[in-house]
NUNURO-744596 format. One line per 2 residues: number of its first residue (from 1); their letters; for each residue x, y, z of C-alpha. Coordinates in Angstrom, 2 decimals. Layout:
// residues N
NUM	A	X,Y,Z ~ ...
This chain:
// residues 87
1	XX	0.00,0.00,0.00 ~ 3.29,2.29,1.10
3	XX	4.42,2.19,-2.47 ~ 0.79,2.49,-4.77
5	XX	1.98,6.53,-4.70 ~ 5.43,6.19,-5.00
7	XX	7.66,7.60,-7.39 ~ 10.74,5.43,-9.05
9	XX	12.90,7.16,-6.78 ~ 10.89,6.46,-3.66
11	XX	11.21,2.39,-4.16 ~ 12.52,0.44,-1.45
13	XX	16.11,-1.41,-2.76 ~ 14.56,-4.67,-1.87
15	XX	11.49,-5.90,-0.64 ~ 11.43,-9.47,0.94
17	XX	7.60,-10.79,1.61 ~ 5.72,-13.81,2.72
19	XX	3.82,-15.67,0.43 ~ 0.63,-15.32,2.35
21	XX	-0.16,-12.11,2.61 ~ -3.73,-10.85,4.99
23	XX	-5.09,-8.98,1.97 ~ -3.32,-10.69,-0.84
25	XX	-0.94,-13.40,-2.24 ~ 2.96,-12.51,-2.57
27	XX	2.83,-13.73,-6.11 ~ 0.04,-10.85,-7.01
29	XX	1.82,-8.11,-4.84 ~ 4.86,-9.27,-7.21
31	XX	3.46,-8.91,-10.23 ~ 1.58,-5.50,-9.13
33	XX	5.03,-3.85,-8.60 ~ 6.55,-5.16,-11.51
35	XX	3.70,-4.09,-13.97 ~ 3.26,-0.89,-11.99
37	XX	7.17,0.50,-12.01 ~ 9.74,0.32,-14.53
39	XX	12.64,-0.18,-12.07 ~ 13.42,-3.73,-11.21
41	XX	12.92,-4.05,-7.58 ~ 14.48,-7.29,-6.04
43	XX	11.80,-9.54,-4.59 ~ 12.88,-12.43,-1.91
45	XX	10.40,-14.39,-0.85 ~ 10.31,-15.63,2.63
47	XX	7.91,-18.06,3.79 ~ 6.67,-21.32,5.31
49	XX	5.12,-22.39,1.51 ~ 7.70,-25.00,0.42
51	XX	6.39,-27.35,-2.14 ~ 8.35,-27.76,-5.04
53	XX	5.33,-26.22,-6.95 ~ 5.23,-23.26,-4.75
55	XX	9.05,-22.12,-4.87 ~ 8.82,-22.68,-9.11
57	XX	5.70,-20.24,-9.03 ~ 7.75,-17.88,-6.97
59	XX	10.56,-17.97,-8.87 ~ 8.56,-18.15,-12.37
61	XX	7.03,-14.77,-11.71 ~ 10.35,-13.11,-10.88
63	XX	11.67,-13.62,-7.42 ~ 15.06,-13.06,-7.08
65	XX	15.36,-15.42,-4.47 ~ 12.83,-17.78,-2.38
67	XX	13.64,-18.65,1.19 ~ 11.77,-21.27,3.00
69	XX	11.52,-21.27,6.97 ~ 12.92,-22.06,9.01
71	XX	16.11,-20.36,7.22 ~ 19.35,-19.39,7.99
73	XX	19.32,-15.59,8.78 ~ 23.82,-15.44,7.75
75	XX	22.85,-16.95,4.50 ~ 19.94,-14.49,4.08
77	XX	22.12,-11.63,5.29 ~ 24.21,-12.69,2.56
79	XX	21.94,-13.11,0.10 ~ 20.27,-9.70,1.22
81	XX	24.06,-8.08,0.80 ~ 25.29,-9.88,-2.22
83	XX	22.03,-8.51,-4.26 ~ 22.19,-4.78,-2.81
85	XX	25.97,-4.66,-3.67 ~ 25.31,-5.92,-7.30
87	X	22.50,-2.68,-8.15
C-alpha cells in the first residue's frame, strides 16, 4: 500500500515478503510492482510455503530469491548483501 503513490525514486532497494499475505498473495503483490514500475525491484520471498510447486511459481514470476523457513538468517544476510551490492 506504502508504495501504490510512489515515485521510481521512492522504491525500497529490496522488498522481501511472505507468500501469504492478509489482503493478498505474494505472487500478485509481485506482479503489481513489476507491472506498476519500470525499475526492477528485487523480490525475496520468505515463507513457510515449500512445495516444489510453490518455490517454481515464486521464482517463475520473478523472485530473485525464495527462502523457506525455518532459514538461515547469515545466509539471508548474505543473500540480502550480495544482491544490494550488485545494483
Amino acid at each position: 500500500e506504502a508504495m501504490k503513490n510512489s515515485s521510481e525514486n521512492g522504491l525500497p532497494s529490496l522488498v522481501i515478503a511472505e507468500r501469504k499475505l492478509p489482503e493478498m498473495d505474494g505472487i500478485v503483490l509481485l506482479d503489481r510492482l513489476k507491472k506498476q514500475f519500470k525499475k526492477k525491484i528485487p523480490f525475496f520471498f520468505l515463507t513457510v510455503y515449500s512445495s516444489d510447486q510453490d518455490i517454481s511459481e515464486g521464482l517463475s514470476h520473478g523472485a530473485l530469491e525464495y527462502i523457506v523457513k525455518p532459514f538461515n538468517m547469515k545466509i539471508l544476510t548474505e543473500k540480502i548483501l550480495a544482491t544490494l551490492e550488485g545494483q
